[in-house]
Each structure stands twice: as structure tokens, then as C-alpha cells.
N, C-alpha and C positions, 0 to 999 in steps of 0.2 A: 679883169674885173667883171665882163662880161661871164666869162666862164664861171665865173664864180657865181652869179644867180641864176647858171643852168645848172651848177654842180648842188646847189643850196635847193633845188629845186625836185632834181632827181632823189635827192635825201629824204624830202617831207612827200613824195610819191612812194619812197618804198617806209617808210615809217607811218605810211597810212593804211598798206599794205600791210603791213607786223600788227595793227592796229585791230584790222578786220581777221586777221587767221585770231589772234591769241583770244578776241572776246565772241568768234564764232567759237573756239573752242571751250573758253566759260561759257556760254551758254547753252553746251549741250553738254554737260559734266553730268548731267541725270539720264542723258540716252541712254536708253541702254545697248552696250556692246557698240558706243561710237570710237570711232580712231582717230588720234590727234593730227591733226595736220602740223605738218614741219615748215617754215617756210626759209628758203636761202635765200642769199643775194650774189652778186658778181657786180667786180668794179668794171667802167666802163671802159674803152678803146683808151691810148693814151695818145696823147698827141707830142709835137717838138713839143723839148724846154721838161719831157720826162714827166709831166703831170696829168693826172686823169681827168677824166669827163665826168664823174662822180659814178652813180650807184644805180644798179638796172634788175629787177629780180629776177631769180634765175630758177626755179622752182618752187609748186608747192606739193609735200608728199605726204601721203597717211604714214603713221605708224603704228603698223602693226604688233606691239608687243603687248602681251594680253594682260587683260584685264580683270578684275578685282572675282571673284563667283561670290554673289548673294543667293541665299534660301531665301526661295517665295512661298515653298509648300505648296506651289500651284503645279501639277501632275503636268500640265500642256509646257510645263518652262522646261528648257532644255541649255546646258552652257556645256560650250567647246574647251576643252581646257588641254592646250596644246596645241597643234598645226591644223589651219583647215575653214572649210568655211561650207554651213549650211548651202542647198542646192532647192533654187525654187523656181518657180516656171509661171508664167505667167501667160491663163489660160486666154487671155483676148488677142494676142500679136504671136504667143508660142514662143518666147523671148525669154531667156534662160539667165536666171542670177543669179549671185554667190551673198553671202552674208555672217556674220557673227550673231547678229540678234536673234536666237532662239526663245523668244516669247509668243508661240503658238496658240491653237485655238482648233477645236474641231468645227467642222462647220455643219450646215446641217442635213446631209447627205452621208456624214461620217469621217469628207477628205483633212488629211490635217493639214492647216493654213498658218502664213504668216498674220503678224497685224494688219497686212494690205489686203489681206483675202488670195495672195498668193500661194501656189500647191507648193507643200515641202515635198522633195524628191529621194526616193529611197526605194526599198528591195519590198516587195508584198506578198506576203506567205503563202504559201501554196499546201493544198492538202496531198500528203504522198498514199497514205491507206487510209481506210476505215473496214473494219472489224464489225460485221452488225449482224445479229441474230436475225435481222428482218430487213427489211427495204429501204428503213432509216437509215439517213446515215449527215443527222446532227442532230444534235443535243436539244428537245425537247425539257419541256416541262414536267414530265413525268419520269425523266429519271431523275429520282431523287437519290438514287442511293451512291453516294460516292465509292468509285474502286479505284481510284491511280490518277495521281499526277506528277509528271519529270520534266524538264529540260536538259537534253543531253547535248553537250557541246562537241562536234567532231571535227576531224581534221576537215571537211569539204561542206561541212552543211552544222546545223542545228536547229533542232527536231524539240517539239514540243509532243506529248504521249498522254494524252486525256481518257478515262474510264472511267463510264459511270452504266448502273443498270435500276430499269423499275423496280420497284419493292417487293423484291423476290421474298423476304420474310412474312409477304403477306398472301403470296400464291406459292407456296412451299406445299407440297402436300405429300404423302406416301407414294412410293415407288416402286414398281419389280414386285415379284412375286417372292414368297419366302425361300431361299436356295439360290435363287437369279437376281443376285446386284440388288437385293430387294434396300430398300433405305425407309428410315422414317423422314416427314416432313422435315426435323430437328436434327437429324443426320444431315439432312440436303441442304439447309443452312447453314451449318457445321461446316462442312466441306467449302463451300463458297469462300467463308473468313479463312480458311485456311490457304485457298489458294490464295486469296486477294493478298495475304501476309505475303507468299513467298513472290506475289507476283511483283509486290514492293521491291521487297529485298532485293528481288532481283535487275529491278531498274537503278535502282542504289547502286548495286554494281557497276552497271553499266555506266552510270555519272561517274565515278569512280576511274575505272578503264573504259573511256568512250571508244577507244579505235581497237577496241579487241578481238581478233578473227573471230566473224560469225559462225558458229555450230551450232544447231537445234539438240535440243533436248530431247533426251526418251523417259518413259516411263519403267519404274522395276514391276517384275512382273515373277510372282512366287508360284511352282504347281506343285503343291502336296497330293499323290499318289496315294488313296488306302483301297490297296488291292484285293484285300477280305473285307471293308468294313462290316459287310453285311454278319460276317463271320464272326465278328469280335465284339458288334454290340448287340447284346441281345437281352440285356438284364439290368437294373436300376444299379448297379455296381459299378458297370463299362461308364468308362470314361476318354474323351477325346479334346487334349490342350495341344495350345504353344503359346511360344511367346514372339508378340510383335515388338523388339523393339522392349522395354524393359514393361509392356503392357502384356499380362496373362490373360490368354482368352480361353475360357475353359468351358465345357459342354457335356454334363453328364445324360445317359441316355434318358431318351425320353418318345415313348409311343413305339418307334419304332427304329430301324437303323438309319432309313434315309431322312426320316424326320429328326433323327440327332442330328446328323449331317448339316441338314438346312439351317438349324436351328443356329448351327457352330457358325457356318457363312454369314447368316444375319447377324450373328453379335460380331463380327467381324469387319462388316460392311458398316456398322454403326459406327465406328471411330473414325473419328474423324480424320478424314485424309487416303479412307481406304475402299475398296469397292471389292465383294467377294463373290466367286458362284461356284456349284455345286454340280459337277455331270455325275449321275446316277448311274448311266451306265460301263464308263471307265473309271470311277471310283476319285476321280481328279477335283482336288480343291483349288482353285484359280484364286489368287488374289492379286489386286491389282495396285500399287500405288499411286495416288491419284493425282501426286504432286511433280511434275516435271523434274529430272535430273537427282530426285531424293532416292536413297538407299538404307532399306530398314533392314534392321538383321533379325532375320527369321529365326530363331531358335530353338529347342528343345521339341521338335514335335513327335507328341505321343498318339495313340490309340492303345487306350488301357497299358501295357508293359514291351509292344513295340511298338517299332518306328517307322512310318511310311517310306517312301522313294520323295526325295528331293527335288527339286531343280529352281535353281535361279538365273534371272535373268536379270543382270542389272544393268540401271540406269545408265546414261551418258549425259553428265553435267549440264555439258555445253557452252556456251559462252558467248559474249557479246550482241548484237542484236537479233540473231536469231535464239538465243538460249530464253532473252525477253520476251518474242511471242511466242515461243513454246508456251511458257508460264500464261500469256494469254488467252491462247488458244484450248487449255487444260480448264481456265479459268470463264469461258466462253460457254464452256459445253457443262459447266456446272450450274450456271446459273438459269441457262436452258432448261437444265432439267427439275430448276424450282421452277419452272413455268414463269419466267419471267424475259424482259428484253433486254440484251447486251449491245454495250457499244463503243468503241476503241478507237480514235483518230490519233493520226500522226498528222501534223504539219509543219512545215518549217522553212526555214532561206538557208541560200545558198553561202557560206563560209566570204568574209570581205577578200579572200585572199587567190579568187576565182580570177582569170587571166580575160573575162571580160564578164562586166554585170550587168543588166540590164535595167536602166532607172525606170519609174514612173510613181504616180498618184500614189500616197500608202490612203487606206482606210481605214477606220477604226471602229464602223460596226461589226457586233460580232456576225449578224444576220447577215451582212453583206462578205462574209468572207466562207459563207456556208456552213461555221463551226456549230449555231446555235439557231433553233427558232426562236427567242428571244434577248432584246437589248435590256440587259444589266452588270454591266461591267465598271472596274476600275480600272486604268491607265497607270502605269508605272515601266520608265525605261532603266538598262542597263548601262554598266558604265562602257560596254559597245556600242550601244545605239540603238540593240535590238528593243521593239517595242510589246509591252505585254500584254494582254487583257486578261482582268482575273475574273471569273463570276464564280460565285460560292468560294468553294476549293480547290477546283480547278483552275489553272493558269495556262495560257494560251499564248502560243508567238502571233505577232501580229505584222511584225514588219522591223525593217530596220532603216533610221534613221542617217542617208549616207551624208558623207561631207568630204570637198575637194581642194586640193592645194593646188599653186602655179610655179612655175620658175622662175616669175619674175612678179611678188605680191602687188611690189609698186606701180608697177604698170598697168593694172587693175584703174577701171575707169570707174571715178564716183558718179551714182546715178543720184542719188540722195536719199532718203527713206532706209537710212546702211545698207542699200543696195550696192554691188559693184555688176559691172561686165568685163568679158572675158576682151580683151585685146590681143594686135599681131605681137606687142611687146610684150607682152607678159604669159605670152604661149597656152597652149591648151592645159585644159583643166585634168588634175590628173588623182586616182581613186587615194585621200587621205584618211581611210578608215582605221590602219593601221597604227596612225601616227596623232593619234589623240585619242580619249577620255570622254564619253559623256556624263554631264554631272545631273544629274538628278532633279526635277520640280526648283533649278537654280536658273540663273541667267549671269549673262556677263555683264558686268558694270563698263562706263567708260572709263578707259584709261586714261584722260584727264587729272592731269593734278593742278589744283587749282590755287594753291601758293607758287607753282612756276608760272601758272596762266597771267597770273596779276601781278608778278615780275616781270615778265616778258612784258604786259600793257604799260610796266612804269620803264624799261626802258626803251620804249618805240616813243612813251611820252616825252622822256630825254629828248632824244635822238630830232624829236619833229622840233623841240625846243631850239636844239644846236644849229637846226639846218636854216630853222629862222632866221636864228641871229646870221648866219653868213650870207643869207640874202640881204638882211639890213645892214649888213657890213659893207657887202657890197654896194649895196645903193648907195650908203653915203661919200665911198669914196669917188662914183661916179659922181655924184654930186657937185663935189669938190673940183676934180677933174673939169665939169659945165663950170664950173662959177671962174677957173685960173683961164677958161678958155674965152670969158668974159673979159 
């Protein structure tokens, strides 16, 4: 009988216990990204006679199975959808924790924090080149004029590839002399959209096959020979064509023969994409294509009823990130010579799949990461993690969002605030970039479901009901026992 208002007692101890886990878990069913606690029991020692001591609790554990993803439309939310758990650091003790709640915040130095003001930990992009007609080398106010933006994903890294230049449509002006490369203003703008196009297309490719053996690119290079010109033009009749390409460039004489000449190179330099000169003394028409790895077919060239001496020299395609700055670097020296400023960065992180990474602080100013002298950017992550910044039309890598798994989740120590720590039991923390999804401006809901939460509180309310009555069970019969010993 005794036993029994210890066994009736251990009952309403752990039915008080089931009491406080189930309505701590109702009341955090709006946390976001909180984990349910599980709670067991174990019956106690038995003693003779084969009956137990009653009920002693014997754990209580999160569970981990994930949770619900709501859109907030908020750019700073971030949800884990699959294995893993945010990594943040806390800069007052240097004291390192794991979490699900990705509801961030920039702070205002640019670092991005949790709700608590703790640093989210991840990879921060590094500038590889810049490409700068001058001593710049970030993105001003003054370039306005947009030439390229990519993100190329490769097997060791991904690179972000930004181009832009000052308003070379408005310091364009005449070039060269008539005979020598000579160009109009309109030509010299000309040529710029035209590299700028191939220089697209050709990062297109490159996103397309990101690991493709690098080869630079050449330029085609056409020498038409007229070894009499002087000889064959010499009257309003003589005439000197070809064709570029299904473009007829045709030049009947004019003043005299090396002024036909020149005249022909200048209309020749005019289209766009091409640059011509003229040697007077060996009779050589040089033309140049201006666009990296392109092949025009020279055709039909005459002076009046023959044919010059030939030669070509053609292009070599190229391919993958060298074939890119070629198309740059063609691209660089065109805009230069509108008399304007060019400017090309790469930057990027390193691939999650790197055999060691090195965390710290990400930032989110563009100023503070050297890309830009000024902050006006938008925030948008990938479903890796990687973080973007876009100003204008340009888009920019910013960093990536890392996150870690254990071997043992449960042994993970609750700190509160969905904080956990790393424990002996639950082993070190190990790179889970792999093995999850980042979901977009979302967050994790708690996994909490609140028609078992208030199941479980009606039957712990049972349960403290039953254990009652076996202590009043037992009293009475002690009672009885007092009264026959009367």
C-alpha cells in the first residue's frame, strides 16, 4: 500500500512532466523553425513479489523533421529545406552555433545577422581580375553604360563577370586618318554593340559548358595585294570591289590611285565589326576582323578585270574562359578608342565541394566588398545559398550562405533562442552544403502540430487523473488497515 502512493506519485511527476514538454510545445507552434520535443518515460527498478516502483522519465529530445516553408517576401528570410542547420557566431564570447531559423537581417555595417544580432557564417567573395582601361577598378557612377552580366557555375568555383563602361556614345568621335584604320564617330560606336553582342553570346556559352578547355581567341586577318594598283586605276572607269561576307564594298576611281585606295579601306573600316589600312608602298589592303574567333569570307576581289594576290589568315574560335576574355579584351580596346572608360570584374567563391572552406562574417555592402563606389543594391539568394547583389543590371556574387550537419542531431545541446551547441555526443560539425536547398525570402515554420500537442496535454491530463486516484486508493486502504489495528 505504501508502494503504491510512491508508485501513484512517480505517475503525477512524470504526467507533469508530459504536461510542461506538450504545452511548451503549443506555445511555441509560431516559432519559427522551432523543434518539437519528444518526451519518454522508463518504468522503475522492480522489486520481490515482480512489481515495479512505478515511472521515472527517461528523456527529453528535439525532433528534427522539418518543417512547414512559408513565403515572407522578405529577401533577409532564408529556409533550409533538407539536412543541415545555419552556422552563427557570436561576436562577444567567439562561441559558435547551429540553427534552423533563418530569419536574418543586415546590420548596419552591412554583416548579415540573426534575430539576436548574431553573425551568419559563410564563404565572402573575393575579387579574381578586373579589366580597367584606367586605375579604377570598381564600379563608379559614371559608368552608365551597361556591357555584360553572367554567373558561371564551375566545377571548383563560381564567378560572377560584370561590364560596364562610360558613355562612350557621347565621347565617340573620328579616328585615323583616311587609308589607316581611319573610322567615323558612328563607326566607333558601331563596332563596340557589335563586340558587346559577341561578347554576350559568348559568356552564354560559357554558362552553357562552364568547364570547357580554356583557348583564347584570334582574330581573322585578310591581305589583299594590288601590285599595279597605280597601273590599273587611272580613269573614272577603273573600278576596285569585293565582297565581305554577302556585304559588296565597291570603290570606283576617284582623284587619283592611292586615293581610290584609301577611299576603298575607309568604306571598308565603316562596317561594322571591321578595321582596314592601306600600305602605298607594297600595294597591301589589310583588313582586320574586329570580333574575336569570327570568320568572314572574303570574296570576289577585283581591280577593274583582275585579281589581286590573296591571303588569309583565320580566326581561332576558342573556347571557354579564355575564348570570354578574348571577346573582352577586343571589346576593351574598342571602347578605348570612343575615348571612353572600360571595366570588367570577376568575382566569386569557392565550389561547397572544396576538401576545406574557410567560414567567416559574409557582408552585404556592395562598397565594402570593393565591387562598387556606391550602396544600391537588392538581395536575392539561390537555392545553394549563394548570395547576390544586383544594382541596375548588373548582378554580383556576394557570398554564400554555409550550413552544417552532425552525426548525432540529438545530441545537439538546446541553448534556447533555436540556438543549439556542438557536443562530445553529437560529434563535430561537418560541411552540409550539399545536402539541402536554400528556399528563397521563406522561413521554416515549427514543426509542431497542434491537434497532437493537445492530445498529448489530454492524455498526461488522464494519466495525472489515474495516478490520483491510486494515491487515494491507497490512502484509503491504509486507513482501513489504522482503523482494524484499532
Amino acid at each position: 500500500m505504501i508502494s503504491g502512493l510512491y508508485n501513484g506519485l512517480s505517475g503525477i511527476y512524470a504526467s507533469s512532466s508530459s504536461v510542461n514538454v506538450a504545452s511548451h510545445n503549443i506555445s511555441n507552434v509560431n516559432t519559427i523553425a522551432h523543434k518539437e520535443d519528444e518526451i519518454s518515460f522508463q518504468d522503475m527498478v522492480y522489486k520481490n513479489g515482480n512489481y515495479g516502483k512505478g515511472v521515472s522519465e527517461e528523456t527529453i529530445e528535439k525532433t528534427f523533421r522539418q518543417g512547414g516553408i512559408k513565403d515572407t517576401d522578405n529577401p533577409y528570410d532564408f529556409a533550409i529545406e533538407g539536412k543541415g542547420f545555419f552556422i552563427v557566431n557570436d561576436t562577444n564570447n567567439g562561441e559558435t552555433y547551429y540553427t534552423r531559423a533563418g530569419n536574418f537581417t543586415e546590420s548596419s555595417d552591412g554583416t548579415l545577422v540573426n534575430s539576436e544580432g548574431l553573425v551568419v557564417q559563410g564563404v565572402q567573395t573575393e575579387i579574381i581580375s578586373a579589366t580597367s582601361s584606367n586605375d579604377i577598378v570598381e564600379f563608379g557612377d559614371t559608368y552608365t553604360k551597361h556591357l555584360a552580366s553572367s554567373i558561371i557555375t564551375q566545377e571548383d568555383r563560381t564567378i560572377s563577370i560584370n561590364a560596364k563602361a562610360t558613355d562612350y556614345t557621347k565621347t565617340a568621335t573620328d579616328v585615323g586618318v583616311s587609308g589607316q584604320n581611319y573610322k567615323s564617330a558612328s563607326s566607333v560606336v558601331s563596332d563596340i554593340e557589335a563586340l558587346k553582342t559577341d561578347y554576350n553570346n559568348k559568356l552564354k556559352l560559357l554558362e552553357s559548358n562552364p568547364n570547357e578547355v580554356s583557348v583564347a581567341s584570334t582574330n581573322q586577318q585578310t591581305n589583299l595585294t594590288y601590285e599595279n594598283y597605280t597601273g590599273e586605276l587611272t580613269n573614272t572607269n577603273d573600278v576596285v570591289e569585293l565582297y565581305l561576307g554577302n556585304q559588296l564594298v565597291r570603290q570606283y576611281f576617284d582623284t587619283d590611285a592611292l586615293t581610290t585606295m584609301n577611299k576603298l579601306s575607309d568604306k571598308i573600316s565603316d562596317l561594322q565589326g571591321y578595321s582596314s589600312s592601306f600600305n602605298s608602298t607594297t600595294g597591301m589592303l589589310t583588313i582586320d576582323n574586329l570580333i574575336p574567333g569570327d570568320n568572314t569570307k572574303v570574296a570576289s576581289p577585283t581591280i577593274n578585270s583582275s585579281a589581286p594576290l590573296i591571303e588569309i589568315t583565320d580566326a581561332v574560335e576558342g573556347s571557354g574562359l579564355a575564348m570570354v576574355e578574348s571577346a573582352r579584351d577586343a571589346l576593351n580596346s574598342a571602347v578605348q578608342l570612343a575615348n571612353a572608360q572600360f571595366l570588367d570584374i570577376q568575382n566569386g567563391i569557392p565550389a561547397p565541394n572544396q576538401a576545406s572552406l574557410s567560414l567567416g562574417d559574409i557582408n552585404l555592402k556592395i562598397t565594402n566588398l570593393g565591387l562598387a563606389s556606391y550602396n544600391d543594391t537588392s538581395l536575392s539568394v539561390g537555392n545553394d545559398g549563394i548570395l547576390y547583389l544586383t544594382q541596375g543590371t548588373n548582378t554580383y556574387i556576394a557570398g554564400r550562405v554555409s550550413t552544417a550537419y552532425f552525426p548525432d542531431e540529438q545530441s545537439l545541446k538546446a541553448e534556447g533562442s533555436n540556438l543549439y551547441s556542438q557536443t562530445t555526443a553529437s560529434g563535430e560539425a561537418k560541411n552540409a552544403d550539399l545536402l539541402n536547398e536554400m528556399v528563397a525570402s521563406s522561413v521554416e515554420v515549427s514543426n509542431i502540430s497542434v491537434s497532437t500537442g493537445l492530445q498529448k496535454l489530454l492524455i498526461a491530463q488522464r494519466a495525472f487523473e489515474a495516478n490520483s486516484k491510486s494515491i487515494t486508493t491507497s490512502d484509503d486502504f491504509l486507513k482501513t488497515a489504522i482503523a482494524l489495528m484499532r
